[in-house]
C-alpha positions as CSV (number, residue, x, y, z in Angstrom):
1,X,-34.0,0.7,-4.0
2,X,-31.9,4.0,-3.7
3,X,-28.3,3.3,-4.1
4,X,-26.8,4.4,-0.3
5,X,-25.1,7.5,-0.3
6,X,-21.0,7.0,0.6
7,X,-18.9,9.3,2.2
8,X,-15.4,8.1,2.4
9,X,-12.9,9.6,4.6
10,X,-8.8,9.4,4.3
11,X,-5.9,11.1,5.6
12,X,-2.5,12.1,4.2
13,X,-1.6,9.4,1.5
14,X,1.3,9.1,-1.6
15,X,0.2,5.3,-2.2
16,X,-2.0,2.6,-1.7
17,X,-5.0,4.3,0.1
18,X,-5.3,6.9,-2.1
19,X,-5.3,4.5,-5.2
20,X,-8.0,2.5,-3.5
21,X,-10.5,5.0,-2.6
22,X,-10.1,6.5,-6.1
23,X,-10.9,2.9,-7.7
24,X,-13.4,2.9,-5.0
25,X,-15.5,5.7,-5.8
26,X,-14.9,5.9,-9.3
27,X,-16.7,2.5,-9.2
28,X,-19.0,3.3,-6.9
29,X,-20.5,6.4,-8.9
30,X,-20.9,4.3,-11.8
31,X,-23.1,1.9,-10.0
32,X,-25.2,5.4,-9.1
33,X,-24.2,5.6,-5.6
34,X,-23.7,9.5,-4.7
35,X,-20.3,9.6,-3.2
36,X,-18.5,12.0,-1.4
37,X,-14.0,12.1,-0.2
38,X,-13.0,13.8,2.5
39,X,-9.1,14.2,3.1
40,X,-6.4,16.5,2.6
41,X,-6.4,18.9,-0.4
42,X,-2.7,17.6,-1.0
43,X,-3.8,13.7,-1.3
44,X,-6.7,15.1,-3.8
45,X,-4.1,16.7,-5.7
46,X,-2.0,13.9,-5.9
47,X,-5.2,11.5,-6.7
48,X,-7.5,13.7,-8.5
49,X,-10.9,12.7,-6.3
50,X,-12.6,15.7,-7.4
51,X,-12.5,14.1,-11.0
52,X,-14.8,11.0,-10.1
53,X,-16.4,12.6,-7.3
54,X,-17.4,15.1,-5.2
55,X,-13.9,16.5,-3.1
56,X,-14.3,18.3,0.3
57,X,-11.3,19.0,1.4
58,X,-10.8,17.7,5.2
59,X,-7.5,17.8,7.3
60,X,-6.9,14.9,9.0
61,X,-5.8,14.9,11.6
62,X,-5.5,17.9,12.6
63,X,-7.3,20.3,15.0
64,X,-10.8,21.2,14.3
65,X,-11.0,18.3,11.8
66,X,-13.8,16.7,13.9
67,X,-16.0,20.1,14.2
68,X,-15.8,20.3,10.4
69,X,-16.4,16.9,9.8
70,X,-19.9,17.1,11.1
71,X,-20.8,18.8,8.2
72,X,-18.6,17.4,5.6
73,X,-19.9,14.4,6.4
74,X,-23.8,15.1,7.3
75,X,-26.3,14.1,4.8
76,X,-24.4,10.3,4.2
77,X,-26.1,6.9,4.4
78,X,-22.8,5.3,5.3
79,X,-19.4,6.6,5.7
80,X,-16.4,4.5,5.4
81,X,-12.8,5.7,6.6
82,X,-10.0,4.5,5.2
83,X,-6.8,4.2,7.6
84,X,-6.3,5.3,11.7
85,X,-6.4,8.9,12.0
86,X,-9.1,9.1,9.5
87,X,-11.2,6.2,11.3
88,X,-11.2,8.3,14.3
89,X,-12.2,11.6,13.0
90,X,-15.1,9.6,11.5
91,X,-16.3,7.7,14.3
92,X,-15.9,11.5,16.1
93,X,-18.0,13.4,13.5
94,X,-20.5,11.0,12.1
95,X,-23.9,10.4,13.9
96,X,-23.8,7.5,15.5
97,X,-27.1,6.4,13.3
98,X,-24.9,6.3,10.5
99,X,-23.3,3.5,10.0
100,X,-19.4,3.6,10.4
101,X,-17.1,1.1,7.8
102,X,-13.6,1.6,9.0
103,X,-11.1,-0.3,6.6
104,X,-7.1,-1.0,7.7
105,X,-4.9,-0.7,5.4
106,X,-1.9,-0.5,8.0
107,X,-0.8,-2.1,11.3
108,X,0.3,0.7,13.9
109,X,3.9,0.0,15.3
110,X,3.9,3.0,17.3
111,X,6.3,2.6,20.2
112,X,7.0,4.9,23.4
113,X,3.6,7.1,25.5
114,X,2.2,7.2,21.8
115,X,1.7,3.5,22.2
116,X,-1.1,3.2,25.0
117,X,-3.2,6.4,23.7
118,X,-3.4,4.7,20.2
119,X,-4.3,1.5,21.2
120,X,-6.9,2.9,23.2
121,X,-8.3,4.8,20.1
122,X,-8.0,2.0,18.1
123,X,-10.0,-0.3,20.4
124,X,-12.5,3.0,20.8
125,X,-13.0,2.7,17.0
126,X,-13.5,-0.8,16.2
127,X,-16.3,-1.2,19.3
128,X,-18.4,1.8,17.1
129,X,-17.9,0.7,14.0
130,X,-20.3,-1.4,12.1
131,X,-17.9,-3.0,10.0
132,X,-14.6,-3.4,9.7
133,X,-12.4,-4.6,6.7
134,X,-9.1,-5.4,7.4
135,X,-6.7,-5.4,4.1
136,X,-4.5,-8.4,5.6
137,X,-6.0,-11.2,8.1
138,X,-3.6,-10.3,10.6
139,X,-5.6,-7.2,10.7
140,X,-8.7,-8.8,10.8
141,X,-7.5,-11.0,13.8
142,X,-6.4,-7.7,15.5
143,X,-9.7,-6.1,15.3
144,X,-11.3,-9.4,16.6
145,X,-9.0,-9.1,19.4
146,X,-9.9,-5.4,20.4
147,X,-13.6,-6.3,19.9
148,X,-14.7,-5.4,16.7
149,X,-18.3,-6.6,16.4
150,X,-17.4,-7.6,12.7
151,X,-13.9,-7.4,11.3
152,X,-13.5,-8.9,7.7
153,X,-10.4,-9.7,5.5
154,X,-11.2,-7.6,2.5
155,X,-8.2,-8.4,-0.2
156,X,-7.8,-5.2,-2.0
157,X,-5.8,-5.3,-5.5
158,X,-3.5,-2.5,-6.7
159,X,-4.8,-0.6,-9.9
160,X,-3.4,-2.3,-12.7
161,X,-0.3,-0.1,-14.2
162,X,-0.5,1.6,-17.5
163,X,0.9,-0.4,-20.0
164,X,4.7,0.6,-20.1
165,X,5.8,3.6,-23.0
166,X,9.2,2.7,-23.2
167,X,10.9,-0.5,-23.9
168,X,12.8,-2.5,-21.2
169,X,16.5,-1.6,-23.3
170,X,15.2,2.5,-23.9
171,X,14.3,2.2,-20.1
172,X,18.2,0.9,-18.9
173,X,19.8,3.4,-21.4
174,X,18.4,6.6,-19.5
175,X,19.5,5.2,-16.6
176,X,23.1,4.4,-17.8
177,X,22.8,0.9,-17.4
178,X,24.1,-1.9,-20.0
179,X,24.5,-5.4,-19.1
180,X,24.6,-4.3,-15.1
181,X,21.7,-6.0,-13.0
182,X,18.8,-3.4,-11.8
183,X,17.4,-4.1,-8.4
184,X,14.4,-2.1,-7.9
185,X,12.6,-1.0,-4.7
186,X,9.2,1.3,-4.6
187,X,7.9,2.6,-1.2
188,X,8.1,5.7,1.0
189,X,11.5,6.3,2.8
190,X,9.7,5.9,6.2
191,X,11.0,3.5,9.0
192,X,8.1,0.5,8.1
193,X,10.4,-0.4,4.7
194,X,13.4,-1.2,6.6
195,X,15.3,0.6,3.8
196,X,18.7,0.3,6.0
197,X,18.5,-3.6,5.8
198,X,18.3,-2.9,2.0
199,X,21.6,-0.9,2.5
200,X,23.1,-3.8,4.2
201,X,22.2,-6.5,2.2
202,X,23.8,-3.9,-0.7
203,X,26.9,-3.9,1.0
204,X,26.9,-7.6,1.4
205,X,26.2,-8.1,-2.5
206,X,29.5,-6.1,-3.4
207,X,31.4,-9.1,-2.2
208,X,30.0,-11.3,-5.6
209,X,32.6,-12.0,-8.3
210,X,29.9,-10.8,-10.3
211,X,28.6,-7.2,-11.6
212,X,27.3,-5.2,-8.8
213,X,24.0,-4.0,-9.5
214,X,22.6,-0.8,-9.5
215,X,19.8,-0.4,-6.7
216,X,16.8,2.1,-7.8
217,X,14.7,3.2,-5.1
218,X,11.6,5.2,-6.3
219,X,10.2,6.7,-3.6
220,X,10.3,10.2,-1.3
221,X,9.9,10.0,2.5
222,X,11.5,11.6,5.9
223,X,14.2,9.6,5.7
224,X,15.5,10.9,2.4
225,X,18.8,12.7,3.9
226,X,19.5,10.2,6.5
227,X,19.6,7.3,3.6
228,X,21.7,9.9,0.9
229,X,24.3,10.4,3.9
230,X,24.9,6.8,4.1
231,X,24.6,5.8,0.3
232,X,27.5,8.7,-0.1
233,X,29.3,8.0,3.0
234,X,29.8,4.2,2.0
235,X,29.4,4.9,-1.7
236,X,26.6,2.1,-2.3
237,X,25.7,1.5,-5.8
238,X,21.9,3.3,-4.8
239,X,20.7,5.8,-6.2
240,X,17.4,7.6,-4.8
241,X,15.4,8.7,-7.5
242,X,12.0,10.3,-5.7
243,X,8.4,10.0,-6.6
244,X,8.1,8.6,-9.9
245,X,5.4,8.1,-12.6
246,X,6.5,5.7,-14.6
247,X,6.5,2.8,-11.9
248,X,5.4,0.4,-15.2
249,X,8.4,1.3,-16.9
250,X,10.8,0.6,-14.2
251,X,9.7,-2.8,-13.8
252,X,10.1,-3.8,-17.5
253,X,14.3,-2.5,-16.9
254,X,13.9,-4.2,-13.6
255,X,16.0,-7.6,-12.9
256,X,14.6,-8.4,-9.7
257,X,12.6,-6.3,-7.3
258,X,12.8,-5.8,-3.5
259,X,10.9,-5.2,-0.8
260,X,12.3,-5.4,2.9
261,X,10.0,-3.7,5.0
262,X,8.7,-5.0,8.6
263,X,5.4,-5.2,8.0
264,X,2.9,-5.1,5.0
265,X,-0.5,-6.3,4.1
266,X,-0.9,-6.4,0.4
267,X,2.1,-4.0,-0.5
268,X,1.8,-2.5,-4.2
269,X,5.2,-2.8,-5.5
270,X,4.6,-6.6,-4.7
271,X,1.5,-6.6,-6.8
272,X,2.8,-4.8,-9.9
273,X,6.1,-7.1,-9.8
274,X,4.3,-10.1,-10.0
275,X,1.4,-8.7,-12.4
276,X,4.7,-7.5,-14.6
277,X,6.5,-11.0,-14.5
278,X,9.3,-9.3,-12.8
279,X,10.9,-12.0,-9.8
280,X,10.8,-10.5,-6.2
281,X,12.2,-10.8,-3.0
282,X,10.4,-10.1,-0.2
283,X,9.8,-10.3,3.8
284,X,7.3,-13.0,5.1
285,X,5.4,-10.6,7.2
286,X,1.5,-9.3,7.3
287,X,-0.3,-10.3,4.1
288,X,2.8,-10.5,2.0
289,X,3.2,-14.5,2.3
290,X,-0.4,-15.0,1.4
291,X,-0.5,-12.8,-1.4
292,X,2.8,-13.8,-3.0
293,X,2.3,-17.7,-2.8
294,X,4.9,-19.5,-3.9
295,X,5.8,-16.7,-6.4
296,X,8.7,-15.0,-4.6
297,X,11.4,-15.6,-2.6
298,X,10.3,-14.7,1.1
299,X,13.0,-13.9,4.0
300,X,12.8,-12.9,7.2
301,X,12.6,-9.5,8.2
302,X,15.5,-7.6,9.5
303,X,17.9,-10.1,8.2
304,X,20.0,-8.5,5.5
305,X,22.0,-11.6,4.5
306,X,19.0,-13.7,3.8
307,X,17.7,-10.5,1.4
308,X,21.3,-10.6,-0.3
309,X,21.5,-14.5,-0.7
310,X,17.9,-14.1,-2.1
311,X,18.9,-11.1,-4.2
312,X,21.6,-13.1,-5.2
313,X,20.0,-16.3,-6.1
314,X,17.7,-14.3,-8.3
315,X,20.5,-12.8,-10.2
316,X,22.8,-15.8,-10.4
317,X,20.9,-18.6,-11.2
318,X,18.9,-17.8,-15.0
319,X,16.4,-21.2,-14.0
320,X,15.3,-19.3,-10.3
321,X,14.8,-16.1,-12.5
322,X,12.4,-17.6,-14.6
323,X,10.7,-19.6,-12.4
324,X,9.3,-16.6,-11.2
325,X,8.6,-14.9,-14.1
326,X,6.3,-17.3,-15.3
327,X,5.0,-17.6,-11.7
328,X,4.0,-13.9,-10.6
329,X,1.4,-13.5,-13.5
330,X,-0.2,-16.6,-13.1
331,X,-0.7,-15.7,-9.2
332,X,-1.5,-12.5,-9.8
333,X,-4.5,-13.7,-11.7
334,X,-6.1,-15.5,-8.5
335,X,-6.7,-12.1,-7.0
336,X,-9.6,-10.3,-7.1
337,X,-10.0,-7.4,-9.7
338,X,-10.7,-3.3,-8.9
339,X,-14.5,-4.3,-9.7
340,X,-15.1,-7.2,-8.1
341,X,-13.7,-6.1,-4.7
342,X,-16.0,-2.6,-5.5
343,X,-18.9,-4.8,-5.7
344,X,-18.0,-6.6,-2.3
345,X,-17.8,-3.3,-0.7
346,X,-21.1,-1.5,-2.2
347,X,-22.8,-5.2,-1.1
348,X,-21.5,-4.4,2.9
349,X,-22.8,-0.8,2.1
350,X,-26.5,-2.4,1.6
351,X,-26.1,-4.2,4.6
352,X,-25.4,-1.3,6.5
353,X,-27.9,0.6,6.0
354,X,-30.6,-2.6,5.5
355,X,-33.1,-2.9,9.1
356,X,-32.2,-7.1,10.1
């Protein structure tokens, strides 16, 4: 039996989507499957799809991006969008004999007259697609709700890091660090991390009769100058250090690592922490609790304190430090690997496109 042929369809993305569909096809092409991506040249330069597969470069959104989808995506057995904007340029531009796999990586928290129009779009696309695989079961109950006709909770794991090419002391020197604690926080400086109750919490961690850490957020996003103005203003111990490569050496320098965002489903840096051993603090929202375990210290969102006590705890108290050291690894290792979730996927893709 002919392997189907894929076309998978993304829009802008720095992070986890972009990761995953590479994973994806790369896996996919070894297993013979033909597989095209569409997205945005800039996420294929950033990802390198044209590397593992064939690249067609596809705004989305953006006008016209439905017109040139019909071609871009003519000739597929199935398509499968990853993310919103790209779900709805797909279910636009495919023929609606193909099947449709739409997966969510994200909840939508738009707010305002962008609210109704989106939610509308959203329940547009789950009632025409075949399947859809929701990254956190929150997602999946969502779906459900708008009337998906099947809406799975498909875990999807983080590439595993490259092994680290520094040490953890060679790491701290180039950063000017010596025995002073290193919080560290990965994400996009967009309004979903909550990066200003990280700033808080900061300020409320100042007040320890102890050291005050240094806070390293990797990461580049819209609110880069709005975040610099206050780190300046109130001179926080923060520094912003952009987009970085060497995410694996970071956590081996790391003391703790931080995430406070408002809503996640399986968030990388949360993954790489605990596959690194590295403790982390993080807010009980989406998928988060569920993927985590018992292996962090969750708090609830928008609360700075409860991020600082946590921080706090982690860096005070040697026995809670190692606690979750030994504990990350070990529940990182009842997650499902790059192939086996590849294999779930290409087994939905057969379904698809199998009569009954």
């Amino acid at each position: 039996m002919r392997a189907p042929r894929i076309a998978l369809v993304l829009g802008p993305s720095t992070g986890g989507i972009g990761q995953h569909v590479r994973s994806l096809a790369v896996r996919l092409v070894e297993s013979g499957h033909t597989v095209r991506i569409a997205g945005p040249a800039a996420t294929d330069r950033r990802f390198g799809f044209g590397r593992v597969a064939q690249f067609v470069p596809l705004d989305v959104p953006a006008p016209g991006s439905v017109r040139r989808g019909r071609a871009v995506l003519a000739g597929a057995d199935v398509i499968h969008a990853h993310g919103h904007a790209a779900s709805v340029v797909a279910a636009l531009a495919g023929r609606r004999s193909v099947p449709l796999v739409v997966s969510w990586h994200n909840n939508v928290s738009a707010t305002g007259w962008r609210r109704l129009p989106l939610h509308l779009a959203r329940r547009w696309v789950v009632r025409r697609a075949t399947v859809v695989l929701a990254a956190s079961a929150d997602l999946a109950e969502a779906a459900v709700g708008l009337g998906a006709r099947d809406a799975r909770f498909l875990s999807v794991s983080a590439p595993a890091l490259a092994p680290p090419g520094r040490g953890r002391d060679e790491v701290r020197r180039s950063l000017g660090l010596a025995a002073r604690p290193l919080i560290l926080a990965v994400g996009r400086l967009a309004p979903q991390k909550r990066y200003d109750v990280l700033l808080d919490a900061v300020v409320r961690l100042l007040d320890r009769d102890a050291l005050p850490p240094l806070v390293l957020v990797a990461g580049e996003g819209p609110l880069h100058a709005e975040l610099a103005e206050r780190i300046e203003r109130e001179r926080l111990p923060v520094r912003l250090a952009g987009h970085r490569t060497d995410v694996a050496e970071l956590l081996t320098a790391a003391d703790v690592a931080v995430l406070t965002s408002r809503w996640e489903a399986r968030a990388l840096v949360a993954q790489e922490a605990l596959r690194s051993g590295v403790p982390l603090v993080a807010t009980a929202v989406g998928g988060i609790p569920d993927l985590v375990g018992s292996a962090a210290l969750l708090v609830p969102p928008d609360d700075p304190g409860a991020v600082a006590a946590a921080l706090a705890e982690v860096l005070d108290r040697p026995e809670v430090a190692a606690r979750l050291r030994a504990a990350g690894p070990r529940q990182a290792a009842t997650w499902p690997d790059e192939d086996e979730t590849a294999r779930e996927i290409a087994k939905i893709y057969q379904e698809a496109v199998t009569p009954g």
